[in-house]
N, C-alpha and C positions, 0 to 999 in steps of 0.2 A: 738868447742866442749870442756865443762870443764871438764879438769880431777881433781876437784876435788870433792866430794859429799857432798850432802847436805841435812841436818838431818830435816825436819817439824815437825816432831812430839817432837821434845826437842825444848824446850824456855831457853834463858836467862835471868836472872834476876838478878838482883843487889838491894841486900838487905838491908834496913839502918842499918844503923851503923857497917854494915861489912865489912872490909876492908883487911882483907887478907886469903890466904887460909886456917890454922892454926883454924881462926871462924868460917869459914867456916863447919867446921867438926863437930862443936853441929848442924847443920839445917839438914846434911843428913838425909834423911827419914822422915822429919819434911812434913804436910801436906802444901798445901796451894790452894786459891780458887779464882778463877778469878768471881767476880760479876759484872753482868752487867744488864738494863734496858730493857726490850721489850716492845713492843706495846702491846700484848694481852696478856690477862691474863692467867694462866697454873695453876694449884691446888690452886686457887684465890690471884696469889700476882703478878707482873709485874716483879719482880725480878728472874733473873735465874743464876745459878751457873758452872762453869767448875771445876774440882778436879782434883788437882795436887800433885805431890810428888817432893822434892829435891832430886836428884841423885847424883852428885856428883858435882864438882868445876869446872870452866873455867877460866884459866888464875891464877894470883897472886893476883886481886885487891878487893878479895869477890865476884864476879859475880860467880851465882849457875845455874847449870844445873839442868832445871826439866821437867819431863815428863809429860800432862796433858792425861785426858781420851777420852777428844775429841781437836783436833790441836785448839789450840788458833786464832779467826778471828783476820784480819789485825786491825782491828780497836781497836784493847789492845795494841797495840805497845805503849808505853810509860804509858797506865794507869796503874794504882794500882791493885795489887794482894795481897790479908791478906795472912798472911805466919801465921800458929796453931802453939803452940806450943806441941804437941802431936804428937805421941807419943813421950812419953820422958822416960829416964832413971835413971831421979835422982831419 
């Protein structure tokens, strides 16, 4: 039995060229969207999207905490996720 918990609905991500937590802190709130391919078609394009948000930091080395709208499938585990730049503050 693990006593420890374990979160599915947050992903981690490691963002290029981020490297510590300090960078981290312009992505909070920052969108980002997992795209990926399907077999049949859906409002006529094969392509479909997941929508995510950065919440906050894990660890010291840039890896972001984000929460998507529906859990990430196993099969994103090491692909690519576009991180928006929006909304922004400058």
């Amino acid at each position: 039995r693990s006593k420890s918990n374990q979160y599915p609905n947050t992903s981690l991500i490691q963002v290029e060229g981020v490297n510590t937590t300090e960078e981290v802190a312009w992505y909070k709130g920052k969108r980002m969207a997992y795209i990926y391919k399907a077999k049949t078609k859906k409002n006529g394009s094969h392509y479909r999207c997941i929508w995510g948000k950065v919440t906050r930091p894990h660890g010291n080395s840039g890896v972001v905490r984000a929460k998507f709208t529906s859990n990430l499938p196993p099969k994103s585990m090491g692909a690519r996720v576009r991180v928006f730049m929006y909304p922004s503050n400058i």
